[in-house]
C-alpha positions in Angstrom: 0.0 0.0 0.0 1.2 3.2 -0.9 1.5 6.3 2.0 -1.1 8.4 1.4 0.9 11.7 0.5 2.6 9.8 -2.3 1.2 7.9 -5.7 2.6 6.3 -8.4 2.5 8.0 -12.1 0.9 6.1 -15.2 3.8 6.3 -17.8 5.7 3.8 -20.0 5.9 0.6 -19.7 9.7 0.3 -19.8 9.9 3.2 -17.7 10.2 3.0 -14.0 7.2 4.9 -12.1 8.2 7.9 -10.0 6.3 9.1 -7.1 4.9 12.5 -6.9 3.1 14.3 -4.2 -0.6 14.0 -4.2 -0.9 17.6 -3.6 0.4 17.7 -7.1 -1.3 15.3 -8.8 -4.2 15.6 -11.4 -6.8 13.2 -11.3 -9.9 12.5 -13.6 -13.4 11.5 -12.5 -13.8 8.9 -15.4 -12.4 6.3 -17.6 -12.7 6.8 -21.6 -11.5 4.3 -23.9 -9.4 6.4 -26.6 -9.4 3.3 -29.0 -12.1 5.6 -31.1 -10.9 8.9 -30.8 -9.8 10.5 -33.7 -9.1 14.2 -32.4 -8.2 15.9 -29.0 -8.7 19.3 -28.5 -7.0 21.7 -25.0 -9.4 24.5 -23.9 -6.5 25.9 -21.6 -8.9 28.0 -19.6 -9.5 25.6 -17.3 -7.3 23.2 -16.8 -5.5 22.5 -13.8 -1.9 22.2 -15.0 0.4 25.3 -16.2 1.1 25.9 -19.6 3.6 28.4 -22.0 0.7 30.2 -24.3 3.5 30.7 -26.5 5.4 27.4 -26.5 1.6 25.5 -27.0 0.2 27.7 -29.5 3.3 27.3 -31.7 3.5 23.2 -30.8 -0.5 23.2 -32.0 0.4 25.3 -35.1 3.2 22.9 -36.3 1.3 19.5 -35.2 -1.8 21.2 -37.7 0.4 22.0 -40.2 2.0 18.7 -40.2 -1.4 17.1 -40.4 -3.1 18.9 -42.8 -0.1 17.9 -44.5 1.2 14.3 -44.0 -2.4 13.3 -43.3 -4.7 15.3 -45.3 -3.4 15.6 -47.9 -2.8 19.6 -48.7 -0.1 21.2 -50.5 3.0 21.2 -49.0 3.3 24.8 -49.5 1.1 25.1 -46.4 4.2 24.8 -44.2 6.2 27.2 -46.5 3.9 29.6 -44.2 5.8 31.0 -41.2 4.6 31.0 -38.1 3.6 34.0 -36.2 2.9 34.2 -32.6 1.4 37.9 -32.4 -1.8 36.5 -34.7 -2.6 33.8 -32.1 
């Protein structure tokens, strides 16, 4: 049995669990099978963890450029655009 003020973290397989504090941990109130899930969106206004507006916004630009792309099949001149943080 774990101490209370301790839990283990879900990660990798291969990779050994660390222990975090549960003051710090996140939790969810339900199970969801992602098996069907084809997209997954972040409304950042309300989530508990801390993010970089500008670090996310330009990791969700590139990973929507790289779909539309790879995936989706549009013209690779798409990621000829730059990206621009001041129009986010």
């Amino acid at each position: 049995v774990e101490p209370a003020s301790t839990g283990a973290i879900w990660s990798t397989p291969s990779v050994e669990p660390r222990s975090i504090s549960i003051g710090k941990q996140i939790f969810c109130n339900r199970s969801l099978n992602m098996r069907n899930i084809t997209a997954v969106g972040f409304d950042m206004d309300y989530t508990l963890a801390q993010y970089k507006p500008e670090t996310f916004e330009a990791l969700a630009y590139h990973g929507t450029i790289e779909k539309l792309v790879k995936d989706l099949n549009y013209p690779e001149e798409v990621d000829a655009n730059s990206y621009f943080s001041h129009f986010m």
